[in-house]
N, C-alpha and C positions, 0 to 999 in steps of 0.2 A: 504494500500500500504506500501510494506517498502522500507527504504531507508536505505544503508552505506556513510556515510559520511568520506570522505578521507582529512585529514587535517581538525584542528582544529582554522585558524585563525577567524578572526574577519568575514566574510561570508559564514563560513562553521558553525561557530557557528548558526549565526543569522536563518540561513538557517535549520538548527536540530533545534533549539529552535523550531521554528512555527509551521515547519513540527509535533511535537514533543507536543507540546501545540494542535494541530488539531485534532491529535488522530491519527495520524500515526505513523506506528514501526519507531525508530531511530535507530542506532546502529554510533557511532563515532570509527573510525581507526585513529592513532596518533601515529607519529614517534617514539615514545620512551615509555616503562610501565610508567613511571614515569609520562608524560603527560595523560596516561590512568587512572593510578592510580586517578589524583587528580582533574580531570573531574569525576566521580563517587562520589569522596566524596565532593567536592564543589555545582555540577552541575552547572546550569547555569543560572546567574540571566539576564535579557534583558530588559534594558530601552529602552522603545520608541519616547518618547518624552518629553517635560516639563511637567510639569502636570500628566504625565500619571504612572500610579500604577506598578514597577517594576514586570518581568513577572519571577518567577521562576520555573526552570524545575529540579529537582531532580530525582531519581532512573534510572539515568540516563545506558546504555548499554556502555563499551568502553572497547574497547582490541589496544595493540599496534598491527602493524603492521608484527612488527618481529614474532608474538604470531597466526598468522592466518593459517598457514602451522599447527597447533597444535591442534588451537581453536575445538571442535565440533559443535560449534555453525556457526562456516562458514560453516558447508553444508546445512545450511538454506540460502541459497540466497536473496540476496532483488532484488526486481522488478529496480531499479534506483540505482548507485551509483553516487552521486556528489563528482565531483573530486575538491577539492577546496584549492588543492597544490599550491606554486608559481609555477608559468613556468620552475624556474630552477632546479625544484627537479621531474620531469619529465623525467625518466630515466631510465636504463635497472635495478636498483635493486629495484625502483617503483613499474616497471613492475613486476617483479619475486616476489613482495610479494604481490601484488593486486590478481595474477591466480588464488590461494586459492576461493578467496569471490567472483568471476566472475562463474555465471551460463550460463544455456542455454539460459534464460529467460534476462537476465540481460541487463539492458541497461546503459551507461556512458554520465554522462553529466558533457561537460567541462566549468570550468569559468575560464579560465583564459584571460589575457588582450593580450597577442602576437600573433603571428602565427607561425606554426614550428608544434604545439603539437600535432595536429588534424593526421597531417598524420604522423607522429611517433606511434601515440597511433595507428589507421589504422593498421600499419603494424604487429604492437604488437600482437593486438586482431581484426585475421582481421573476427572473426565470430560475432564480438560483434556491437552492432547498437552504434552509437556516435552519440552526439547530443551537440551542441555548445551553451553558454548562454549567451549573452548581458544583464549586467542589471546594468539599473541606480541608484539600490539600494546603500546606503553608511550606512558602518559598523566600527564602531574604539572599539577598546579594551579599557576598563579603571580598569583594572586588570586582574587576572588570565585567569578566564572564567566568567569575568563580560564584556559584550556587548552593546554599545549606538548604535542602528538604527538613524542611524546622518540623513538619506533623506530619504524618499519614493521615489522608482523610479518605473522604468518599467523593468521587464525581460523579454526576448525575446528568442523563442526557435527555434530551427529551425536541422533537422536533417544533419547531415554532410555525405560527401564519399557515399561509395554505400556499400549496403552488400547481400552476396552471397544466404545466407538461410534465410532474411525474404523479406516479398513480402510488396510492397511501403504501401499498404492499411492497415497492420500491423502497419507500424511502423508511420503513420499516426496518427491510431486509440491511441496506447502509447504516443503518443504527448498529444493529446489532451486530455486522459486521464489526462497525467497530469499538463497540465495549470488546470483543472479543480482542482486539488489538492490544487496547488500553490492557486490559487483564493479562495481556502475554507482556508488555511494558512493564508490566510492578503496580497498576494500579489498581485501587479496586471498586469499581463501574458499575452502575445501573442504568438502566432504561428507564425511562419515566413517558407515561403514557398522559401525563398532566403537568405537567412541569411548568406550565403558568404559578400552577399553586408550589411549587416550589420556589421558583422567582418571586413571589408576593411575601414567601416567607422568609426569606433573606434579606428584603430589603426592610420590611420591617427588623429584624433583628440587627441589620449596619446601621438603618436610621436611626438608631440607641445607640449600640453602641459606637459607631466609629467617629460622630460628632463629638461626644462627652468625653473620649478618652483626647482627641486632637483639641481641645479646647483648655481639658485640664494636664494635658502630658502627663498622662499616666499610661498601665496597663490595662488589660482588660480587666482583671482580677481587681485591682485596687475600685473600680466602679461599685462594689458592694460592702466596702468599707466605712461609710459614714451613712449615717440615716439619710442626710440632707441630698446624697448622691442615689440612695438607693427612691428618693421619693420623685427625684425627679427620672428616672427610670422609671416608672410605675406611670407617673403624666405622660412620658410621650408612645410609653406602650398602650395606654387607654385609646389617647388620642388617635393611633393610627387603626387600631379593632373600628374606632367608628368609622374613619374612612370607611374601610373597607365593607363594613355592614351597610353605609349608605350607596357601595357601589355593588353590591352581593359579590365579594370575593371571600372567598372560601379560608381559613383562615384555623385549625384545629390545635385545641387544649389553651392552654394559658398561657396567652404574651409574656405576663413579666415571669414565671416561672420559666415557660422556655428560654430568655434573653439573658435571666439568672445564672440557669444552665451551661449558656455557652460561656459565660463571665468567668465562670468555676472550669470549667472546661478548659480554655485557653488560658488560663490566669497569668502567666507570662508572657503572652504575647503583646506584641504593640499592633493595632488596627492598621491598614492602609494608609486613614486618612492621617493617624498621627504621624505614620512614617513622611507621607507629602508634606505636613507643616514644617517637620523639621528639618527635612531639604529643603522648604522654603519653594516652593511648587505648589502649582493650584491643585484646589482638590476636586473630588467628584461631589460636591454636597451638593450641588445643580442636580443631579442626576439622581441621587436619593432622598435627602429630606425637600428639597426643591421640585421634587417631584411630587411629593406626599402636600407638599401644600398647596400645589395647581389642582391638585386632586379635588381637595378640601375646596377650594374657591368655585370649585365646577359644582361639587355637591353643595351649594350652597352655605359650609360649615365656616366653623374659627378653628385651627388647631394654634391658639397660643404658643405651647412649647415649643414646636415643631417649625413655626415661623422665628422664632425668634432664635433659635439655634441655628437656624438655615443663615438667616441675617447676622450671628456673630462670628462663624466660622467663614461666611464671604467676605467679613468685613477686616480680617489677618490680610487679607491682602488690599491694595488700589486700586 
């Protein structure tokens, strides 16, 4: 099987690396030659865990992105591209330099953390199948294209939208295909046959946590530390059940115990968005609690907390 890999962070890496290590085509796209360039001559080493023997992947494939309108090598198509951009570089010059490497054949899978993109991308390529990824996996960079697999999680696939020229048992059969990939990779895969409600329930669980820890530069764990933190947990988990009940999205067991959960679960991790504050980089709050409140406006609501976390985390920057 191959794959293009769109973006070089820290889960597009980990994500070629395996693919890559298993015996599948890789090919890496990167915003700039110079990120191309030095992925090729570095390649990429991937820790997994203490103990365990760094994995290295050299000879490695990488072209920028400005380069694929040029490449010959783009009218080789891969069967999968993972799109493993941030949310906010999802975009119409994105798009215009992705049409090159998009075949007939070709399928898109999105990781990213908001909503917005699924159906932007939809409209972009509406002949192309979309497929959304939920995954618990955790990835941190500790240099260039040096990668730590910080958690084992679970990835979740699930086909999104509808499309016009392939028929559901297809794109079925390409799911499944490739969980089985992933599962021969190292990773361990689901198929989701609703994976909206997957997506609705992670973004309600970022919209908690990944504001309140990049706001107070903590961990995820420290969030259940004080009353005053744990109550305002509890307000923007209410807040967003209402959205969702005044839009009937589907939504199972209890917000703040589940958000609790992950709190206790990752307790040493730091979220995305605090990682972006402290590189001083925009975040995705547009994309998740920015989303929850357009939400709210359309249903006619107030979500208070939800707007006003929205509005202190865009306001770290100019």
């Amino acid at each position: 099987m191959k794959f293009d890999v769109v973006g070089a962070g820290a889960l597009g890496l980990m994500f070629g690396c395996k693919l890559a290590a298993s015996g599948q085509g890789v090919r890496f796209w990167t915003r700039t030659n110079e990120q191309a360039k030095l992925l090729v001559k570095e390649g990429i080493m991937l820790l997994e865990g203490e103990g365990s023997s760094p994995m290295n992947i050299t000879s490695l494939t990488a072209y920028s992105l400005q380069e694929a309108s040029t490449r010959l090598e783009t009218q080789m198509h891969a069967d999968w591209i993972i799109l493993a951009t941030k949310q906010r570089h999802i975009d119409n010059a994105l798009v215009k330099a992705m049409k090159p490497i998009i075949g007939h054949d070709t399928k898109i899978l999105c990781l990213q953390n908001g909503i917005g993109h699924v159906e932007f991308l939809s409209q972009a390529f509406p002949k192309t199948p979309l497929y959304a990824v939920i995954t618990t996996e955790g990835a941190k960079r500790s240099g260039s294209y040096q990668v730590i697999r910080a958690g084992k999680g679970v990835t979740t696939v699930g086909h999104v939208g509808s499309s016009s020229i392939w028929k559901e048992i297809d794109l079925q059969n390409a799911a499944e295909k490739l969980i089985d990939t992933f599962d021969a990779a190292g990773f361990c895969s689901l198929l989701s046959k609703d994976i909206d409600r997957e997506i609705y329930r992670k973004l309600l669980i970022n919209s908690v946590i990944n504001p309140l820890t990049a706001m107070w530069r903590i961990t995820n764990g420290e969030l259940l530390e004080s009353e005053e933190r744990r109550k305002l947990l509890q307000q923007l988990c209410e807040e967003a059940i209402a959205i969702y009940e005044a839009r009937n999205i589907p939504f199972e067991g209890d917000a703040y115990d589940i958000v609790s959960e992950v709190c206790r679960s990752t307790a040493i991790n730091m979220s995305s968005m605090l990682k972006d504050v402290l590189q001083g980089v925009p975040t995705e709050i547009d994309y998740i609690n920015g989303r929850l409140v357009e939400m709210a406006k359309q249903s006619g609501m107030s979500v208070p907390g939800h707007e006003m976390i929205w509005r202190l985390v865009r306001g770290l920057y100019k």
